[in-house]
C-alpha positions in Angstrom: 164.4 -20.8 -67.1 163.2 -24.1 -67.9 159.9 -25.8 -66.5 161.6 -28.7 -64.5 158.5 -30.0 -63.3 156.7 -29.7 -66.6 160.1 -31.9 -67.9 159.5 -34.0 -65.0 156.6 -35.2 -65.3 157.1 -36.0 -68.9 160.0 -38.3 -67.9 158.0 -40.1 -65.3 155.6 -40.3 -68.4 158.1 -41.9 -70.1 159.4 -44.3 -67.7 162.9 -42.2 -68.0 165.2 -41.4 -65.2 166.5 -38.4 -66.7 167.0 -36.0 -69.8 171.4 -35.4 -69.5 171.8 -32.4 -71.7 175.4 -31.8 -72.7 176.9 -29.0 -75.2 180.2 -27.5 -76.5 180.8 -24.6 -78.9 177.0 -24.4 -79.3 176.5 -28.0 -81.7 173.3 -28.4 -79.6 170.5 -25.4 -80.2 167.7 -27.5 -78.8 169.4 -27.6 -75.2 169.7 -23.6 -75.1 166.1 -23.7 -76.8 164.8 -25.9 -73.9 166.7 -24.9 -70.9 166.2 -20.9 -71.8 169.9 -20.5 -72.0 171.6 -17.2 -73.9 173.8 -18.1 -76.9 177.2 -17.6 -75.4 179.7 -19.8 -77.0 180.8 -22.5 -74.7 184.7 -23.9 -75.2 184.3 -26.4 -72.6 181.7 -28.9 -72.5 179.0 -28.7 -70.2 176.1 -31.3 -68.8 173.1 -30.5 -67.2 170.9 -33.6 -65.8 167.5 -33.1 -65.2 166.1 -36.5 -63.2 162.9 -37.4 -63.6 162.5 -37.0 -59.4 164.6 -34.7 -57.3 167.1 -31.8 -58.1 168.9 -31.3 -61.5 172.7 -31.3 -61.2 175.0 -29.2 -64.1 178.9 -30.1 -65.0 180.9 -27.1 -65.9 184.4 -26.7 -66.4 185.9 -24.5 -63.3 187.2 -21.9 -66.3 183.6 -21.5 -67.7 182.3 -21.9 -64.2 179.4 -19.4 -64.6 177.9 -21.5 -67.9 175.1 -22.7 -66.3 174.4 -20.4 -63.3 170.9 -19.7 -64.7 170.0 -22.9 -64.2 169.1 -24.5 -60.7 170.5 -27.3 -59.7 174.3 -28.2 -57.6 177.2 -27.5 -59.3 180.0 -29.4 -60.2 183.5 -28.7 -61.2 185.9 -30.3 -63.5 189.1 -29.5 -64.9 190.8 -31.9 -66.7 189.6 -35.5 -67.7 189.6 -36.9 -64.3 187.9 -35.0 -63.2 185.7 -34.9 -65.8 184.6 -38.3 -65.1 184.4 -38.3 -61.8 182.2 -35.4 -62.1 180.4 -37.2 -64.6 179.5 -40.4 -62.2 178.5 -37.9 -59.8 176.0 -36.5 -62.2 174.5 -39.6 -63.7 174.5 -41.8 -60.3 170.8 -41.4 -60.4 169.0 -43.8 -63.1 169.9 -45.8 -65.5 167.4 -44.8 -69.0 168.6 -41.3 -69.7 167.1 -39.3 -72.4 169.8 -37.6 -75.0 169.7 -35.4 -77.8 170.5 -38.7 -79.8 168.7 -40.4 -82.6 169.2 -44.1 -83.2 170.9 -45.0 -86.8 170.4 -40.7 -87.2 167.0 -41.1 -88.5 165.9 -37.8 -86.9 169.0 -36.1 -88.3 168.1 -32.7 -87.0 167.7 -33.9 -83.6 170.9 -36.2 -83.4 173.3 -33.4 -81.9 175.1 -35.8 -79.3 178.5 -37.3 -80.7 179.0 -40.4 -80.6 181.7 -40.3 -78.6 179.6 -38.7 -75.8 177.2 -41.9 -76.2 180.0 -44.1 -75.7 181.2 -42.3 -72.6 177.9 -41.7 -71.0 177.1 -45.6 -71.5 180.4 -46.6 -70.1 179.0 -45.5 -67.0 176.3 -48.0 -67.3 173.5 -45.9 -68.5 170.9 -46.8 -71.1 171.0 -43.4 -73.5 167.7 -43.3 -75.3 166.7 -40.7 -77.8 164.7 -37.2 -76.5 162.3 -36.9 -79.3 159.3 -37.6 -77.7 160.4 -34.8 -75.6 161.7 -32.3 -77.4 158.4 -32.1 -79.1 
């Protein structure tokens, strides 16, 4: 189980509003490393949104509903791309400077793990994605 209020208080720290972890088929070994997560291979992508005040939410797909159920946090359910996105605004409607696994221009290679596809869609929502080094370490 991961210290949320340790991870908290380093994204008030930061001036962040939240560190939005997201993973499919495993491409990201830092989230399971952080959140204390078992290595079970996930086929559908998952986020899980830590804000920097209040409750984490996760984003599961409803046929790997149980994903995250080690985590606290609300639960939402998608299945299909909708859905997805719905889900999605629901998630990141807190904040706008949200830490990711990302590394601008991949100088930090081994901690860019976010596609850039995910970027793209996260920022389409209006959301400033900022890399999670300072965190991770």
């Amino acid at each position: 189980m991961p210290n949320i209020e340790a991870i908290q208080n380093a994204l008030q720290k930061q001036k962040l509003d939240g560190w939005l972890f997201y993973d499919i088929l495993h491409r990201d070994p830092i989230a399971y490393r952080v959140l204390g997560l078992d290595h079970a291979m996930a086929k559908r992508r998952w986020f899980y949104m830590i804000p920097a005040m209040g409750s984490p939410r996760k984003l599961v797909h409803r046929i790997e509903s149980a994903m995250l159920d080690s985590l606290p946090g609300e639960k939402i359910l998608y299945a299909g791309r909708e859905e997805l996105t719905k889900g999605l605004a629901k998630l990141l409607s807190r904040g706008k400077k949200l830490a990711m696994q990302y590394s601008p221009d991949n100088k930090i290679p081994y901690l860019s793990m976010v596609d850039a596809g995910t970027v793209e869609l996260v920022r389409s929502f209006k959301k400033t994605v900022v890399t999670s080094a300072e965190l991770v370490q």
